[in-house]
Each structure stands twice: as C-alpha cells, then as structure tokens.
Wavefront OBJ file of the C-alpha trace (Angstrom):
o trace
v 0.000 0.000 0.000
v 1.408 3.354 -0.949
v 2.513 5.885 1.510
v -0.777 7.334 3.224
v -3.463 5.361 0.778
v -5.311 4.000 3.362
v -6.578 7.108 4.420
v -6.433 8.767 0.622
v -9.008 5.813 -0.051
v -11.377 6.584 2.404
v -11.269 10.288 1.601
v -13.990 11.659 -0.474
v -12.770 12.376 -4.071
v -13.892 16.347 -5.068
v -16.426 14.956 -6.697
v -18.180 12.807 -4.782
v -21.927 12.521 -3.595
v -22.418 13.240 -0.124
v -25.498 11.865 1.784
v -27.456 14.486 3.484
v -29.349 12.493 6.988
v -30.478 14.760 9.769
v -30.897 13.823 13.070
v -34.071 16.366 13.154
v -36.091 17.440 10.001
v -35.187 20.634 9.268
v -36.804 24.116 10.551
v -37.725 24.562 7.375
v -37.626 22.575 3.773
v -37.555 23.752 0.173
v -39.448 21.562 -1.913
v -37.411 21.203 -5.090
v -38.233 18.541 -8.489
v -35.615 19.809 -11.112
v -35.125 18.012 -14.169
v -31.352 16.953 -15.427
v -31.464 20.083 -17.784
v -32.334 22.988 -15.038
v -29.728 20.978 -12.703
v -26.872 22.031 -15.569
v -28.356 25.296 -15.872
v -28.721 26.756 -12.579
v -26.025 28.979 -10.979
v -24.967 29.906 -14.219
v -25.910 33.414 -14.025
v -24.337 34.368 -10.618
v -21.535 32.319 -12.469
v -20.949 34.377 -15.142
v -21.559 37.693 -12.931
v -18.264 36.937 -10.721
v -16.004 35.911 -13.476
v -16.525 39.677 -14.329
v -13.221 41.191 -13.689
v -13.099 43.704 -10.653
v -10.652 46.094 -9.659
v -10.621 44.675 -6.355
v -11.285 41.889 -4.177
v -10.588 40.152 -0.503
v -10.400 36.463 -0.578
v -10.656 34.564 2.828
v -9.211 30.980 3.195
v -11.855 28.737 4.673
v -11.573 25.076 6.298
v -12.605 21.996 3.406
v -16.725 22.979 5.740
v -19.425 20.276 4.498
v -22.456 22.346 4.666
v -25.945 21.793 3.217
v -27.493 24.791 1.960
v -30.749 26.310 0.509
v -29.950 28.554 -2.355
v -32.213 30.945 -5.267
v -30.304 31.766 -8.117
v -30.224 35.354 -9.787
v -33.247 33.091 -12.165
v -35.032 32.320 -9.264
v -34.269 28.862 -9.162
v -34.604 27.301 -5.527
v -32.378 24.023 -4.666
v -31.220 22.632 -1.856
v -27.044 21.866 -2.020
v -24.299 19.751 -0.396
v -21.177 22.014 -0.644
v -17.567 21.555 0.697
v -16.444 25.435 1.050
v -12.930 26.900 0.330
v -13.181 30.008 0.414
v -15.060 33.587 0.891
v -14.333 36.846 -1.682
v -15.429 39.859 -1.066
v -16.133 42.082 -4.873
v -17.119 45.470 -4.024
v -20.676 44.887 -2.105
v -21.361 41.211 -2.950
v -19.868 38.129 -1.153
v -19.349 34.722 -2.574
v -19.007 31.619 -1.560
v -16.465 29.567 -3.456
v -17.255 25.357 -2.941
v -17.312 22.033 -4.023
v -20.900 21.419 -4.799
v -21.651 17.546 -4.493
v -24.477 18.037 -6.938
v -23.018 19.345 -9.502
v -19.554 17.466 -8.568
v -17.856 20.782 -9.693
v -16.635 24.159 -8.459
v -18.868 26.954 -8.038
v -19.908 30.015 -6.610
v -22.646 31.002 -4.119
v -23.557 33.960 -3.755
v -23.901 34.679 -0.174
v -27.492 37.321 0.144
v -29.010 34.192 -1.714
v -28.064 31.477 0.115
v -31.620 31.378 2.156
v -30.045 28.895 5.041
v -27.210 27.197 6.348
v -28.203 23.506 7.717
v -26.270 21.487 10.159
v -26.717 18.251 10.791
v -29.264 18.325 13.348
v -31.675 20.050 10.857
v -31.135 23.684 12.613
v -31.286 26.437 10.370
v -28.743 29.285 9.985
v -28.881 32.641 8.346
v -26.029 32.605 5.677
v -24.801 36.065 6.253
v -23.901 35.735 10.274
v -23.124 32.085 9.931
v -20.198 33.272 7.378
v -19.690 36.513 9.649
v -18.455 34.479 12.872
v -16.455 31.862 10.449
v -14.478 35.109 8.939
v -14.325 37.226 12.262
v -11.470 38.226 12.871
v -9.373 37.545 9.534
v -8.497 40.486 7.303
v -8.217 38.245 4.288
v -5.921 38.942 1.700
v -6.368 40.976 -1.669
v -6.434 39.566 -5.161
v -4.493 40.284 -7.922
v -6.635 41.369 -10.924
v -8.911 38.013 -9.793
v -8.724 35.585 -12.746
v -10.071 31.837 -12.452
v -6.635 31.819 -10.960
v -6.189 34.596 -8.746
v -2.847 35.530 -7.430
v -2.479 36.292 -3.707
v -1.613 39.838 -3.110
v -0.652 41.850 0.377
v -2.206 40.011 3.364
v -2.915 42.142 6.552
v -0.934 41.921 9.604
v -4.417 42.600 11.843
v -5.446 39.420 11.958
v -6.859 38.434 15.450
v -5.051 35.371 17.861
v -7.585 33.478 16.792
v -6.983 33.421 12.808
v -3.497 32.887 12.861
v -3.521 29.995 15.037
v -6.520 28.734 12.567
v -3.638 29.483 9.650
v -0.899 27.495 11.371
v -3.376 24.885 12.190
v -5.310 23.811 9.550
v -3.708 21.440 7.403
v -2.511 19.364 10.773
v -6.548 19.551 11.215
v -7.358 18.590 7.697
v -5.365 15.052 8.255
v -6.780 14.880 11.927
v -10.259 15.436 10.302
v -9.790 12.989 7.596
v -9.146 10.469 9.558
v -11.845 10.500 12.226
v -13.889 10.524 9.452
v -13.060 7.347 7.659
v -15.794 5.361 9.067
v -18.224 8.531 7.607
v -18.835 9.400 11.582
v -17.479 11.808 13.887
v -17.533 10.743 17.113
v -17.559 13.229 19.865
v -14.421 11.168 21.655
v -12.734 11.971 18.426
v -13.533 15.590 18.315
v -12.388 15.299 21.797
v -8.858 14.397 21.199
v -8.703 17.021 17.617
v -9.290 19.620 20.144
v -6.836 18.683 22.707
v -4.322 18.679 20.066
v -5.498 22.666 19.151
v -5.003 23.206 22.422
v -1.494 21.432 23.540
v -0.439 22.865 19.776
v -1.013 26.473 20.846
v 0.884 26.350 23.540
v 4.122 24.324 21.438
v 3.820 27.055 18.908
v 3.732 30.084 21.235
v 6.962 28.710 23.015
v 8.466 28.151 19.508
v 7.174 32.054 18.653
v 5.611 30.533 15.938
v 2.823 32.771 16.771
v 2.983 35.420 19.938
v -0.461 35.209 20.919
v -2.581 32.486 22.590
v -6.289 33.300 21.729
v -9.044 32.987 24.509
v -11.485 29.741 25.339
v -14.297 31.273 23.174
v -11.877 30.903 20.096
v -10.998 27.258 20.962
v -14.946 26.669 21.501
v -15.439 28.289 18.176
v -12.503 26.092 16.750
v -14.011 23.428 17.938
v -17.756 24.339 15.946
v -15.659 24.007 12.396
v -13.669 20.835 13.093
v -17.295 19.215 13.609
v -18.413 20.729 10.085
v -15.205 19.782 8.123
v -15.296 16.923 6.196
v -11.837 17.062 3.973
v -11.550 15.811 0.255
v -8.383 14.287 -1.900
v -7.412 17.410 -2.929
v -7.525 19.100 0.759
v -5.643 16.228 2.300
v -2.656 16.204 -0.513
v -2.561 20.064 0.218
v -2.125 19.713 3.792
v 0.311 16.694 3.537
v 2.390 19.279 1.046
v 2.777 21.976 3.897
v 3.699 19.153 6.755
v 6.317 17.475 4.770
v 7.729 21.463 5.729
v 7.677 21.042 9.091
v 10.124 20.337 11.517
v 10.677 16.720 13.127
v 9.211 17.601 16.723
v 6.098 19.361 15.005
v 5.720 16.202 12.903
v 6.251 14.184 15.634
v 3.355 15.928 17.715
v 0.840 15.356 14.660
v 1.325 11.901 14.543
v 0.616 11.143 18.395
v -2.752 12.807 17.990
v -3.715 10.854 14.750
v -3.024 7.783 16.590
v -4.922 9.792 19.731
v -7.844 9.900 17.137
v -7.342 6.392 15.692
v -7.779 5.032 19.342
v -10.536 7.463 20.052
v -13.406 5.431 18.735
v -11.793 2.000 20.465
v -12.249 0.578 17.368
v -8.806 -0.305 15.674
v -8.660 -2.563 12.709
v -5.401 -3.836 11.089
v -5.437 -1.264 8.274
v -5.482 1.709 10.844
v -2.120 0.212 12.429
v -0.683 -0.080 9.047
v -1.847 3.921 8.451
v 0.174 4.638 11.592
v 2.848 2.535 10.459
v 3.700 4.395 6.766
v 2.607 8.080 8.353
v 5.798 7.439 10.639
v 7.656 6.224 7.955
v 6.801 9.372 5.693
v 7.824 11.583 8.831
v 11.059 10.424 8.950
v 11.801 10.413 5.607
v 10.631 14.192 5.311
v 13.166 15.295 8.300
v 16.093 13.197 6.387
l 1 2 3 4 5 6 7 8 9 10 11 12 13 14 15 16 17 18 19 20 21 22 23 24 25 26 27 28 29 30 31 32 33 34 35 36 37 38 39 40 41 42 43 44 45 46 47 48 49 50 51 52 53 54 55 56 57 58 59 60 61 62 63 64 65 66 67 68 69 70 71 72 73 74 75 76 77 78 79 80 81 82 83 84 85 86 87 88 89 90 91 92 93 94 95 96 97 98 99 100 101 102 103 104 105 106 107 108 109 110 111 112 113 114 115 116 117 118 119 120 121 122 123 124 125 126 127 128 129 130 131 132 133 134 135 136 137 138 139 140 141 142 143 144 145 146 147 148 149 150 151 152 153 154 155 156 157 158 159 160 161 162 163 164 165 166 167 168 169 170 171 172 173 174 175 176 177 178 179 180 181 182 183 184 185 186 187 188 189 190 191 192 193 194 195 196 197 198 199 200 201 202 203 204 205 206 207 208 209 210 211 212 213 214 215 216 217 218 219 220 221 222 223 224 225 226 227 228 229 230 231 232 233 234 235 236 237 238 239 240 241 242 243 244 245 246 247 248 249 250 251 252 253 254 255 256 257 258 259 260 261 262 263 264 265 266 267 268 269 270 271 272 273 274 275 276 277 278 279 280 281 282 283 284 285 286 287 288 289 290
C-alpha cells in the first residue's frame, strides 16, 4: 500500500456525492423537483456575474466545511445543495461563496445574500450572512491580484486576530486529523475530543516556539471546535495539507502523529489497516526530516 493510501481511499474524491441524513427534520424545507437540464443550468448566471473582472477583491481561506445549503439563483431557481467550502471573496458589495458542490460534482460560486439557510446536521437552520460573519471574524483576508479563475495572492494584513493565525498554522494538521476521524463517515464526539486537545497542547508548542505570539481565549478554541465538527476534507484538501507538513520540523511532525493515533484510538475501534496507516505516516515523517 502506498505511503498514506489508506486514508487517501477513504477520503472523499472532489467529486463525490455526499449523503445528506439529519438527526431532526429541518426548521424549514424547500421543496425542489428539477429536471437533469435545469440541474446544468442553474447557478450559471451568478456564475458568469463573478467571473466579471473587478478592480478589487478580498479572498478569505476557509476550512474543506461540508455544509448543506438552501440557495435561489439570480433566475429564481430554488435548490437545496451539499457544498464543501474553500473560500469567501469579497467584490465590491457582494460576497461569494467559493465550494465544491456535491451536486453538480464541480466548483462553483454562491452567492452569499441568496443562500436562504445554512443547515447542520441536526436540521437547525442558519442565516447565511452571520453564519459566514463568525467563520471570517477576525481575519483580514488577503487581496487579489486582478482576480482571474486563478487569482494571485496579493498583500495580506498583519491585523489578523489570535484566533486566525492559530486557525492558519493549524489547519492542514486539522485537515489530516479530520480525515481520519472521518473514515468510518462518523465523527464521534471522543474523536472531536482528542482534535481539540491537540489545538489546544499545539497552541501552547507554537507560542513557546514564537511561531505565533499570541494564545487566543477559550471562546476561540470553543469556536474552533464548531468548524472541526463541520469539516469533512476531500483528496485534494488532504494532498494540500500533507504538502505543507512534509515542511515542518521533526518535533512538530512528531506531535501530529501522536494525535492521529490519539484519534485512531478514540473510537476504540482499531482494525489492522489503521495500524498499518500509523505505520507508513511514521515512515513518511522520517523520511521528510532526512
């Protein structure tokens, strides 16, 4: 088995089809019959209206979020989507949403006054706007370059809050931690349990490397904890965070791969191919600090 294919196989590919089950129906439910035609056409207005070139724009990073939403296109078609997000840009006064959508098993963009709700997964409805607000707070974002369909980074702010750089060092050591609880489709709360005791032991490693200078308050961990319990990481996220770790230094590595097997153990459920996962994600550590 190649290096780290255990858990690449158990990974949703970007195009996969998510299943959407509730542990509560929904406050509310948009009733939606499209044919295979209207499914190919919709979005493709709001589409075409952000590939318009701008002058400027703010793009903000997002964690791989599975969220279901209910959306109305600029046509006025209603539908009800399972998304994986990357990423928020601000153009002028509108705000999209840039995601995986599992229907369309393509990239596309949301605009965010017409997403109509946010839905987690105990059928609890959010308004879009604040739900995106609290993700964002606290994270300047970074400009674009003359935004193409592929934008160039420009100057990123130095305001960002405690909170979003730790969520910038942290992520892609998240990403793996995420991926892997989530190989049985479930996240357990024992698992989430040990994801955010590695945030926590993390912040405090990184602050005495001066990695960053700040630790951020319990609020920020609690709201830390809200988005590991949304993500649900695809191929292309995991092979992006395994490309910044194989950066990192030997005693950050080493720290990762204690809390994947913290996770792995979590469930107290351990089959022979999870020991084997453990096994080659050593391996690859070592052979990265070589």
């Amino acid at each position: 088995m190649g290096i780290l294919s255990w858990l690449r196989q158990r990974t949703p590919s970007e195009t996969a089809i998510v299943e959407i089950t509730f542990a509560a129906p929904p406050d509310f439910f948009v009733s939606v019959d499209l044919c295979e035609d209207q499914r190919n056409e919709i979005h493709e207005a709001d589409f075409e209206q952000a590939a318009q070139p701008v002058e400027k724009a703010t793009r903000y990073d997002l964690e791989p979020l599975f969220l279901v939403i209910d959306y109305r296109d600029a046509s006025g078609n209603c539908s009800r989507r399972r998304v994986t997000t990357r990423w928020i840009e601000k153009r002028g006064d509108v705000s999209y949403v840039g995601a995986t959508c599992h229907e369309r098993r393509a990239h596309r963009l949301f605009r965010m006054d017409r997403i109509e709700g946010v839905i987690d997964d105990d059928g609890v409805v959010e308004a879009a706007i604040p739900f995106f607000a609290e993700v964002i707070a606290g994270d300047p974002g970074y400009e674009l370059v003359k935004p193409t369909n592929n934008p160039k980074k420009g100057a990123s702010s130095t305001s960002a809050s405690p909170y979003t750089l730790l969520r910038r060092e942290l992520k892609p050591a998240i990403v793996v931690l995420a991926a892997a609880a989530r190989v049985d489709n479930l996240l357990h709360p024992e698992e989430t349990d040990r994801i955010m005791l590695f945030t926590e032991t993390e912040a405090e490693c990184l602050a005495q490397e001066g990695i960053i200078t700040e630790l951020p308050d319990l609020d920020a961990f609690d709201k830390l904890g809200r988005l590991v319990c949304r993500m649900r990481p695809t191929q292309n996220e995991l092979d992006e965070a395994l490309n910044v770790i194989a950066h990192w230094p030997e005693a950050r590595l080493q720290r990762l791969i204690q809390s994947i097997s913290g996770v792995i153990q979590a469930d107290r459920v351990i089959v022979p191919s999870e020991f084997e996962f453990l096994r080659e994600m050593t391996e690859w550590a070592q052979e990265q600090v070589q």
